[in-house]
MARGUGU-880807 format. One record per residue: y, z, x of N, C-alpha, C, O in turn. Coordinates in steps of 0.1 Angstrom, whole numbers, plus 5000, padded with zeros to 4 digits. Layout:
! MARGUGU-880807
YZXYZXYZXYZX ...
END
This chain:
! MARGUGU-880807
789607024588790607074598791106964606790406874611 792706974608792806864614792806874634792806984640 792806764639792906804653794006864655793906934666 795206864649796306964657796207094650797207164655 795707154642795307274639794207354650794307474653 793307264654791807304660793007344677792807444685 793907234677794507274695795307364698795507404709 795907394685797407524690796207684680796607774674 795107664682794807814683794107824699793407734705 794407944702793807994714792407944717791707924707 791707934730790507814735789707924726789207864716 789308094727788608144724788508094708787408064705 789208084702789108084689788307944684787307924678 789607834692788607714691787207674696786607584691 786707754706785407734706784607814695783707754690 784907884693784508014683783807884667782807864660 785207804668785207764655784107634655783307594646 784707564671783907374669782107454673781107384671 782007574678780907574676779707624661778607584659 780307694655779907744641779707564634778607534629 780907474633780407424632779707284634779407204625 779507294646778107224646776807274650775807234655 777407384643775607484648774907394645774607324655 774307354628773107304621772907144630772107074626 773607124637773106964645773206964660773006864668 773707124664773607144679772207074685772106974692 771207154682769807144691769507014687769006954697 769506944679769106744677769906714688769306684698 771606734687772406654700772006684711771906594719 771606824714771406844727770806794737770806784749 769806754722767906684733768106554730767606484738 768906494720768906354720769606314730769106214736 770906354736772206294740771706324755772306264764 770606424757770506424773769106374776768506374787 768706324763766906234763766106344770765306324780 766606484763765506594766765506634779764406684782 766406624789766606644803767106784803766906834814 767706854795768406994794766707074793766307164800 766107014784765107164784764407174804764307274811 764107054809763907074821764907164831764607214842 766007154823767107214835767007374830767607464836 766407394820766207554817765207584823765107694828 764107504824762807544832763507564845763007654851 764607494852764807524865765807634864766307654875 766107694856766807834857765807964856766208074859 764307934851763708024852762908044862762308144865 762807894870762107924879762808034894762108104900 764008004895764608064902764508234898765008304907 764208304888763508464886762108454887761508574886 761308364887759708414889759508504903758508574902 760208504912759508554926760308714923760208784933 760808774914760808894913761108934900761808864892 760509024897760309044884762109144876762809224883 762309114865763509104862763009174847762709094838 763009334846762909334832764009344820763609334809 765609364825766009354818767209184819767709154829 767409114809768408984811768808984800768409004789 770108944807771408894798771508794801771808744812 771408694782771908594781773308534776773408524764 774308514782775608484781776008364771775308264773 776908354763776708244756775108184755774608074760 774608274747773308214741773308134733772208124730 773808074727774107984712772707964704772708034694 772007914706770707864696769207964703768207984696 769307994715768908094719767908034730767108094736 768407854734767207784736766507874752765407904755 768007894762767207924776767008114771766108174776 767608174765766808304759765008264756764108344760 764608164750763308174742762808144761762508244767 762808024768762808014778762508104789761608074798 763308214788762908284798762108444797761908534805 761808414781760608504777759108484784758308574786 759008364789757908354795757708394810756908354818 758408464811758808544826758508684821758808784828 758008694809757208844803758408964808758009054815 759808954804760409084807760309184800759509164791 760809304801761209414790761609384777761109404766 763009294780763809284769764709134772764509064782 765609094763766008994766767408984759767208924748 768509014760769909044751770708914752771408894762 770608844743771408704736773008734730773108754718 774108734738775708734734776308624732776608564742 776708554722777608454714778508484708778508584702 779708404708781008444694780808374684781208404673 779808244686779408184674778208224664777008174667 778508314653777808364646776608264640775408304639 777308134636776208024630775207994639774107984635 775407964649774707944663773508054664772308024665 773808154663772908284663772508284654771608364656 772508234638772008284629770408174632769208204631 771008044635769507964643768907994649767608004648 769808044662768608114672767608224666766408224669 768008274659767208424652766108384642765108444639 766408274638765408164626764408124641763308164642 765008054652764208034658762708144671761508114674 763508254673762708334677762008434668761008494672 762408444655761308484643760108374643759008414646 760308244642759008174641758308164655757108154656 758908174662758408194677757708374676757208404687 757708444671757308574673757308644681756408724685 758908624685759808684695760808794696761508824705 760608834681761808954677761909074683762909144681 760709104690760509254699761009244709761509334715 761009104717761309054727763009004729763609014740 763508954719764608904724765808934712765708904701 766909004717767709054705768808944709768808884720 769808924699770708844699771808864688771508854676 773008884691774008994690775508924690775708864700 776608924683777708834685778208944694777909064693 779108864706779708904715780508824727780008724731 781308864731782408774735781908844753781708954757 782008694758781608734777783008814783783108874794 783608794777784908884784785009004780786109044783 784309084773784309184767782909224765782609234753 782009254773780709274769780309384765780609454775 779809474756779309574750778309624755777409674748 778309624769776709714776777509774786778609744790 776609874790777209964804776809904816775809814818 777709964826777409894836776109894844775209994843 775909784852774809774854773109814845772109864849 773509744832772209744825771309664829770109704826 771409534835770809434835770509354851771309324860 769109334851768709294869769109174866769909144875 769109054856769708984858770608934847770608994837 771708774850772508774834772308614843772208574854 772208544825772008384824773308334815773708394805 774108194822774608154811774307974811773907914821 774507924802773807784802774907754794775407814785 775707604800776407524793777707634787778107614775 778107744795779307844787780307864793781307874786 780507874808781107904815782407864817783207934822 782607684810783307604813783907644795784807574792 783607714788783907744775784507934776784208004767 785207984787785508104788786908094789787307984793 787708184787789608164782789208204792788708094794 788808274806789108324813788008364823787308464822 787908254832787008234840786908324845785808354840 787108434853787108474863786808664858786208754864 787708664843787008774836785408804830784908904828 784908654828784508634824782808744834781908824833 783308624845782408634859782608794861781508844863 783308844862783509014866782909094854782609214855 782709024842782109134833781109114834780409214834 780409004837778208994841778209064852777309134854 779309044862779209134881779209254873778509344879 779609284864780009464859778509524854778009634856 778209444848776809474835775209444844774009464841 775809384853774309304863774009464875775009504880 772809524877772609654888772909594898773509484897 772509634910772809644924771809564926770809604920 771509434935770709354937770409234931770009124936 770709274916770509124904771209004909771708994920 771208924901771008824902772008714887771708714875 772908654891774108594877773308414883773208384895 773008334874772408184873773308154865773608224855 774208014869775007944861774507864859773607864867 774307734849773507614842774807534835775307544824 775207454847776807384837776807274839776707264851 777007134834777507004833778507064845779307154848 777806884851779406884866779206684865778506614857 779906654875780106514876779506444885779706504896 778906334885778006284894779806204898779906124907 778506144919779506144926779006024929779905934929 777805974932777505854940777605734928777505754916 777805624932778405494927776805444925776005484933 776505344917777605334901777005374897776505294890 776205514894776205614884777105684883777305684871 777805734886778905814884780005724873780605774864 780205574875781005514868780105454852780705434841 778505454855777905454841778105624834778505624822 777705744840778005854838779605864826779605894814 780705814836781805814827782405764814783205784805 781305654820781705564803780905614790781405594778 779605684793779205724783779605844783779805884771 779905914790780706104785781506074779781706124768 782705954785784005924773784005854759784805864750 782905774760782805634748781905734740782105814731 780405674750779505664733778805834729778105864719 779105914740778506054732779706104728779506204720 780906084729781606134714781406064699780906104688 782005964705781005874691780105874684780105864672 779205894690777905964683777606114679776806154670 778506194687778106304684778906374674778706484669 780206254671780706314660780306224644780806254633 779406124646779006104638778006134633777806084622 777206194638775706294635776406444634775806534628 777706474640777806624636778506624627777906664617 779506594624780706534616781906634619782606694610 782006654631783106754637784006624648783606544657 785106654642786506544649786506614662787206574671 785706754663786906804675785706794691786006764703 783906854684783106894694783106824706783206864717 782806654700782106604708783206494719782806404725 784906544719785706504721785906614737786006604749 785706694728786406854738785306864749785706904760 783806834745782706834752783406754770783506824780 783806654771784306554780785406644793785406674805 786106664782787506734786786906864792787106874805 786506944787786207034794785407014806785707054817 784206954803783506894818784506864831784306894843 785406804824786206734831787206794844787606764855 787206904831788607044840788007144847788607234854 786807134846785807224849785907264866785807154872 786107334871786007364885784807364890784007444886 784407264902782807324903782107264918782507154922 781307324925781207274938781607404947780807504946 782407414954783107544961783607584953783407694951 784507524945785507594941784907694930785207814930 784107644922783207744912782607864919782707984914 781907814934781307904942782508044951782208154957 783307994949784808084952785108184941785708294943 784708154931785108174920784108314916784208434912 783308254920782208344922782208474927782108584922 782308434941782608544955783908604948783808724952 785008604940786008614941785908784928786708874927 784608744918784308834907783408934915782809024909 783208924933782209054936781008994941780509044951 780408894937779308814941778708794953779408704959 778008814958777608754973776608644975775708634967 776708584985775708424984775408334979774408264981 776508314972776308244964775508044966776007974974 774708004960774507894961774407784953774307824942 774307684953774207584939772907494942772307494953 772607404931771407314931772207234918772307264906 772607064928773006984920771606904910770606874917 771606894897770406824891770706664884771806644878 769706574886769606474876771006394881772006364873 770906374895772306284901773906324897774906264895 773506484895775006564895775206594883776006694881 774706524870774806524857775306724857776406764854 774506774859774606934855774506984873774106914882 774907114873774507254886773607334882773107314871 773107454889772507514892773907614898774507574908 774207694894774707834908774207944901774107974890 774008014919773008124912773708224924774208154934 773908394925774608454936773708594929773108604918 774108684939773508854934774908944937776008924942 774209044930775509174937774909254945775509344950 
END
C-alpha cells in the first residue's frame, strides 16, 4: 500500500488498517521501544481502581488486550475489550486463552464512537494509547460518559511530550529519527511507526485534554504526568 493511498482514506479507516497490520509485531515494539516502561504505566492505571471495587469495565481500544489482562487482577465481574482492529484482537484472545481468562474477559470488534452497550453498563471504562487515534475526540469521550453509571470512573493512558530540557530535545530526536526507523523495520509497515509521532504530536493534552473532558460530562477531572512526561495519566468520574 502506498503512503498516499494509506492518507486520503478517512483517520478511522487508516487506523483500522496500520493497525491490523502490525498486529503480529505490535507487543515486541511496544516493550522494546519503551524498554518495558508501558507495562508499568498499566500497573499505574490499575492502581488508581483498587480503592473501590469496579465489577463491571470497559476496555476502549483494547488492541492486544495488554491493560484488559492487567486489570483482571482487580478480580472484577467481567471485563469488555472494544477494538476496530480485528487482527489485534485475534492476539489478544490467543493471549487471554493461555492466560485462562476467557470467563473473565470478552473482547469484541467495536468502534469507541459507536459503542454497543447500554447506558450506563459499566462502573468503569479504560483506554490506553487510543484516544489520540479517535476521528472524533469528543464523541468519542461522550460515548464512555454514556456507557460509564453514575459515580464511575473513565482513565486515560496516552503518550504526551516531555517538557524539561534536554530530555524533551533527546525525547524528540528519537520519536522523530530512530523509533520510526526501527519500527518500520521490524514491522514492515511504511505508515505505523511514522503516524505514531504525528499523532503524539497533534495530540491535545494537559488542560486542554482535561477540557475536553469536562466538555463530554465529566467532573474532576485530573492527570498524572509519568516517566518525565513521556506518557499521562487522566482519570475523571460522572
Amino acid at each position: 500500500m502506498s503512503n498516499n493511498s494509506f492518507t486520503h482514506k478517512p483517520k478511522k479507516e487508516q487506523v483500522r488498517t496500520m493497525f491490523n497490520d502490525i498486529a503480529h509485531r505490535y507487543d515486541f515494539l511496544n516493550h522494546f521501544l519503551s524498554a518495558g516502561i508501558d507495562i508499568q504505566w498499566r500497573k499505574k492505571v490499575k492502581r488508581l481502581l483498587v480503592d473501590k471495587k469496579h465489577d463491571n469495565i470497559l476496555d476502549v481500544a483494547t488492541g492486544t488486550a495488554d491493560l484488559a489482562i492487567e486489570l483482571s487482577k482487580l478480580n472484577p465481574k467481567h471485563i469488555h475489550g472494544v477494538d476496530i482492529a480485528v487482527d489485534m484482537l485475534d492476539i489478544g484472545k490467543l493471549k487471554i486463552r493461555k492466560k485462562g481468562l476467557g470467563n473473565l474477559i470478552t473482547l469484541q470488534e467495536g468502534d469507541a464512537e459507536n459503542l454497543n452497550f447500554d447506558d450506563g453498563s459499566f462502573d468503569a471504562a479504560t483506554v490506553a494509547f487510543g484516544v489520540r487515534n479517535f476521528e472524533t475526540l469528543q464523541k468519542g469521550l461522550m460515548e464512555m460518559h454514556r456507557v460509564i453509571n453514575t459515580g464511575g470512573i473513565i482513565i486515560v493512558l496516552e503518550f504526551s511530550k516531555p517538557k524539561a530540557f534536554p530530555f524533551k530535545q533527546l525525547y524528540n530526536f528519537y520519536f522523530r529519527f530512530i523509533l520510526p526507523l526501527f519500527g518500520q523495520f521490524v514491522s514492515k509497515s511504511n505508515s505505523a511507526y511514522t503516524y505514531l509521532p504525528n499523532s503524539v504530536k497533534g495530540f491535545a493534552e494537559d488542560e486542554v485534554f482535561m477540557n475536553e473532558l469536562k466538555k463530554a460530562g465529566f467532573k474532576r477531572p485530573k492527570q498524572q504526568r509519568l516517566t518525565m512526561g513521556i506518557a499521562t495519566i487522566y482519570y475523571a468520574h460522572k
